[in-house]
KOLGUBA-417395 format. One line per field, with one value per residue: residue number from 0; residue in one letter; x, y, z of N, C-alpha, C in turn. Coordinates in steps of 0.2 Angstrom, whole numbers, plus 5000, padded with zeros to 4 digits. Example, Ala and Ser with C-alpha at 12.3 -4.5 7.8 and 13.67 -1.06 7.14 Angstrom:
<sites>
seq	(0,1) $
type	(a,s) $
n.east	(5066,5064) $
n.north	(4972,4989) $
n.up	(5039,5035) $
ca.east	(5062,5068) $
ca.north	(4978,4995) $
ca.up	(5039,5036) $
c.east	(5066,5064) $
c.north	(4984,5000) $
c.up	(5039,5039) $
</sites>
This chain:
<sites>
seq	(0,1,2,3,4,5,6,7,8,9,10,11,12,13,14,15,16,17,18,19,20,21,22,23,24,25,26,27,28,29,30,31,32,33,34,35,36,37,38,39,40,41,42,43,44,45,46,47,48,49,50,51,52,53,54,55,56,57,58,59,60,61,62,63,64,65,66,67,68,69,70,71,72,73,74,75,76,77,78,79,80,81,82,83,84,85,86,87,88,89,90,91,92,93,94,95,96,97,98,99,100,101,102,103,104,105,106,107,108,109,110,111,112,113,114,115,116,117,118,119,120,121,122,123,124,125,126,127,128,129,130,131,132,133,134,135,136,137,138,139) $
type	(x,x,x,x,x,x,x,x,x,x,x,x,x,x,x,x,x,x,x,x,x,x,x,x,x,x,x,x,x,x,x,x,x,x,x,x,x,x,x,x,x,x,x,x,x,x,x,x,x,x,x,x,x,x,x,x,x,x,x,x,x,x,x,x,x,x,x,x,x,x,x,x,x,x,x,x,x,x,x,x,x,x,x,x,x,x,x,x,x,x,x,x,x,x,x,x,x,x,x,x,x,x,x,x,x,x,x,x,x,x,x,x,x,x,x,x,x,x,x,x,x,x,x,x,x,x,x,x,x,x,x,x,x,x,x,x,x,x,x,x) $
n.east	(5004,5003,5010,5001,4990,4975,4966,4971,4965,4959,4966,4960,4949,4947,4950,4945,4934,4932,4943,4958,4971,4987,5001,5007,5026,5033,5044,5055,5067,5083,5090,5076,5061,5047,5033,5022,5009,5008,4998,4997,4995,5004,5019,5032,5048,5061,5073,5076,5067,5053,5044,5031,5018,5017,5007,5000,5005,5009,5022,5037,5052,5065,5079,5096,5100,5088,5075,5061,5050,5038,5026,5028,5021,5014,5013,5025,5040,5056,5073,5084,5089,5085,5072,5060,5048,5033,5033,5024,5023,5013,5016,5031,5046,5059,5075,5090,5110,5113,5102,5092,5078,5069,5057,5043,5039,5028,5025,5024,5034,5052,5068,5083,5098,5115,5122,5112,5098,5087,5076,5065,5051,5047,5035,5026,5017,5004,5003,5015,5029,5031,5026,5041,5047,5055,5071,5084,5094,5109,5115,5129) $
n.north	(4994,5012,5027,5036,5032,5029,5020,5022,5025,5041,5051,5060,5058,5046,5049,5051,5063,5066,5062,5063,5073,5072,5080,5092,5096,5113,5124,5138,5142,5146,5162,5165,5177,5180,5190,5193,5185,5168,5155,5137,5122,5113,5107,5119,5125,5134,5144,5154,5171,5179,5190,5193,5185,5168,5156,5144,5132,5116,5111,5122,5125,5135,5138,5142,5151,5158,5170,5179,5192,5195,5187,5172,5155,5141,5121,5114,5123,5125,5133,5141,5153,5170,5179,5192,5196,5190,5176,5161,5142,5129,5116,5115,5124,5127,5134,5136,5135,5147,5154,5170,5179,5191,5198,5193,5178,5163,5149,5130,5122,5123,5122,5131,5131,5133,5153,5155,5168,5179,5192,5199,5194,5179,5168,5152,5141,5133,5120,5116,5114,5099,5104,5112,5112,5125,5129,5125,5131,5125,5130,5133) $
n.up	(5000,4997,5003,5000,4995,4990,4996,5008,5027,5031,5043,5052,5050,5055,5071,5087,5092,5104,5113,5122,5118,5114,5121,5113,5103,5104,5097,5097,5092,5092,5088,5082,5083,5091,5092,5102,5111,5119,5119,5126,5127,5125,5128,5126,5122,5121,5113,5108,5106,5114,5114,5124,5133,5139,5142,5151,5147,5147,5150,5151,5143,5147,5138,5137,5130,5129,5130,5139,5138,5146,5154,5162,5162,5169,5170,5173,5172,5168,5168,5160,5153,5152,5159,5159,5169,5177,5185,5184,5191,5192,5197,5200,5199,5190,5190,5184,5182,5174,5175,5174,5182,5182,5189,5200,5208,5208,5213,5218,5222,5221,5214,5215,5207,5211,5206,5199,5197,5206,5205,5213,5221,5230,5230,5239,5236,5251,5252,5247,5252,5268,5284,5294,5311,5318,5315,5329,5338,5346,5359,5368) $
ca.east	(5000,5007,5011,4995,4986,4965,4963,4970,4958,4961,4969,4957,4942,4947,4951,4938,4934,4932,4950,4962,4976,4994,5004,5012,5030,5033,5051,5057,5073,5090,5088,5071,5058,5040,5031,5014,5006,5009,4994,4997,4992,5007,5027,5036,5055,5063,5078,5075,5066,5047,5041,5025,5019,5017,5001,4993,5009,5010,5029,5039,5059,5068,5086,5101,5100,5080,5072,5053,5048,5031,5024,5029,5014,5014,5015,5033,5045,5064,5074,5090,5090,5081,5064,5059,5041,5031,5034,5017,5023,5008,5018,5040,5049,5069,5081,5096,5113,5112,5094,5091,5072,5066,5050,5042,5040,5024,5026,5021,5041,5057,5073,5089,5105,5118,5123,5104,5099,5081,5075,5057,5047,5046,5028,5023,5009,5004,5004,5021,5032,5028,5029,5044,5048,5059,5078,5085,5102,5112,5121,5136) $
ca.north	(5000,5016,5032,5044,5029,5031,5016,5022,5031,5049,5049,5065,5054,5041,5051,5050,5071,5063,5057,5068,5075,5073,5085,5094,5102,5118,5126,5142,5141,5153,5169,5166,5180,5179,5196,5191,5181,5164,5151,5131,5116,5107,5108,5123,5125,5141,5145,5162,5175,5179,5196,5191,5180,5162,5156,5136,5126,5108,5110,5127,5123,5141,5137,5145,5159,5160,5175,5180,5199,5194,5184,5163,5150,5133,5116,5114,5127,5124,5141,5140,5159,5176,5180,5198,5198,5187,5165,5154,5138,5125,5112,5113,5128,5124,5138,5133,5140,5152,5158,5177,5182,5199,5196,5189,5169,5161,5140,5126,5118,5128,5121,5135,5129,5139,5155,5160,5176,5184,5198,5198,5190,5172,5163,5146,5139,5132,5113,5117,5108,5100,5111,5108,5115,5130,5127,5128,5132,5123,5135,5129) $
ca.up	(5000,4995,5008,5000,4993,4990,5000,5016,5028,5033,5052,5054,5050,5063,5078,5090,5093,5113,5114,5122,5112,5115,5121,5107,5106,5101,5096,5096,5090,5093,5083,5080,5086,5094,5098,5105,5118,5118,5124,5122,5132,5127,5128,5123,5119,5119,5113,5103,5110,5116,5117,5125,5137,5138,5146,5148,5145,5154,5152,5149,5144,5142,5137,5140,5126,5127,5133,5135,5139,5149,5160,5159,5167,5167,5174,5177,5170,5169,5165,5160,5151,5154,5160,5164,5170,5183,5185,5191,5191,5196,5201,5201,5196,5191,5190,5181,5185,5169,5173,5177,5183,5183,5192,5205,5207,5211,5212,5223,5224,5217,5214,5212,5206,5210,5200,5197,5199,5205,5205,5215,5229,5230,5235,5237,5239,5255,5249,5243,5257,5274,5290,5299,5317,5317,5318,5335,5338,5353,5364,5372) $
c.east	(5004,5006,5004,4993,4978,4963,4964,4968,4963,4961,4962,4949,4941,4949,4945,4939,4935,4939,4955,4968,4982,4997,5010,5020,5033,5040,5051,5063,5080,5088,5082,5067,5052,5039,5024,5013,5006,5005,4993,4997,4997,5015,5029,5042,5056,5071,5081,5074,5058,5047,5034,5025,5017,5013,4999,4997,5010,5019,5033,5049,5063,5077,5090,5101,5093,5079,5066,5054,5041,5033,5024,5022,5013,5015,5020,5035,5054,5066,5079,5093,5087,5074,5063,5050,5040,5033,5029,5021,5018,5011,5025,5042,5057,5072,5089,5104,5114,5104,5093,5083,5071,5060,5049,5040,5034,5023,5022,5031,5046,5063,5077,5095,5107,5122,5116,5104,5090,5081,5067,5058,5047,5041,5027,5020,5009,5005,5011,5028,5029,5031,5035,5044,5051,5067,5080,5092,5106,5118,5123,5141) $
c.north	(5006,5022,5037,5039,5031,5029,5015,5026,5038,5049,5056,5061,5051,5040,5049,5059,5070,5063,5063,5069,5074,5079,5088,5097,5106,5119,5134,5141,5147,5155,5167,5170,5181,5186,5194,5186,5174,5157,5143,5128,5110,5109,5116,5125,5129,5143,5153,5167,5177,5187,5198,5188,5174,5160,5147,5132,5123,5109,5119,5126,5130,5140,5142,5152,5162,5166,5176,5186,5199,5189,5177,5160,5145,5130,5115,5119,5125,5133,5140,5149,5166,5177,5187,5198,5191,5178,5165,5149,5133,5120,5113,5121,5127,5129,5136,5139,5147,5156,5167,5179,5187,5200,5191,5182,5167,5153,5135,5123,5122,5124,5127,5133,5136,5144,5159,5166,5178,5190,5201,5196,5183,5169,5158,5145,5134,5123,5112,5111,5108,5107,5106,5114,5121,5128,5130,5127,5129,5128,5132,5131) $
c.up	(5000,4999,5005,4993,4994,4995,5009,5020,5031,5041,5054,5054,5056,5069,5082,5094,5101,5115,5117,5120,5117,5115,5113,5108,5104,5103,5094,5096,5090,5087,5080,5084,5088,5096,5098,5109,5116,5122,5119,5129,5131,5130,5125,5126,5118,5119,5111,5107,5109,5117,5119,5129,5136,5142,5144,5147,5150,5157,5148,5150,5141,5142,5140,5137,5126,5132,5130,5141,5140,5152,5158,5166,5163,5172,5179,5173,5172,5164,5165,5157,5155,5155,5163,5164,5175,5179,5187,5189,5192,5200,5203,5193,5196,5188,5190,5183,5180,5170,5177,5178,5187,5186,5196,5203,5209,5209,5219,5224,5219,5218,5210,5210,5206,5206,5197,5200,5197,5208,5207,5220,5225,5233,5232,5242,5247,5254,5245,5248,5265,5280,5296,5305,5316,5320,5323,5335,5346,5355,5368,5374) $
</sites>
């Protein structure tokens, strides 16, 4: 059977519209530019540069050279580049040792590798980690 044969069905016919889609993965790629607002439900990969924000990603990967000029929200977020404008995270924010944030941070769990650099408030959510005691110091 031949790759764009008659006899074979069309994948669009027999999806099931019910079914939920797979995350997609979108690329922005070094020296490419983005000016506008940026709303996806799957992956996005940043290498280039955003002049917008990014709104509704399950997973947000800003590399070393990527910069966005707005506000990032998502899932998980890894920043390994520039962000000036606000962070949500829903679940795990990870700041790489190249990351710079220009803006406040709002997550449930934050990893910072050292070298980072912000530039705001930091809140997490209350279900973010357990409650421990307050550290006591032994005097001696």
């Amino acid at each position: 059977m031949a790759m764009f044969s008659k006899d074979a069905p069309a994948r669009a016919e027999s999806r099931n519209p019910n079914a939920p889609v797979e995350a997609v993965l979108s690329i922005i790629a070094a020296g490419m530019k983005v000016t506008g607002d940026i709303d996806t439900s799957g992956v996005i990969k940043v290498d280039g540069e955003i002049n917008g924000s990014i709104t509704g990603a399950r997973q947000v990967l800003l590399g070393r050279g990527g910069v966005v000029r707005g506000n990032v929200a998502g899932g998980e977020i890894v920043i390994g580049g520039t962000v000036e404008g606000a962070v949500a995270a829903v679940e795990r924010l990870e700041l790489q040792s190249t990351a710079a944030v220009k803006g406040d941070i709002d997550t449930r769990s934050i990893v910072v590798i050292e070298g980072a650099r912000i530039n705001g408030l930091v809140r997490m959510s209350e279900a973010s980690a357990p409650r421990q005691e307050p550290l006591r110091l032994a005097r001696g």
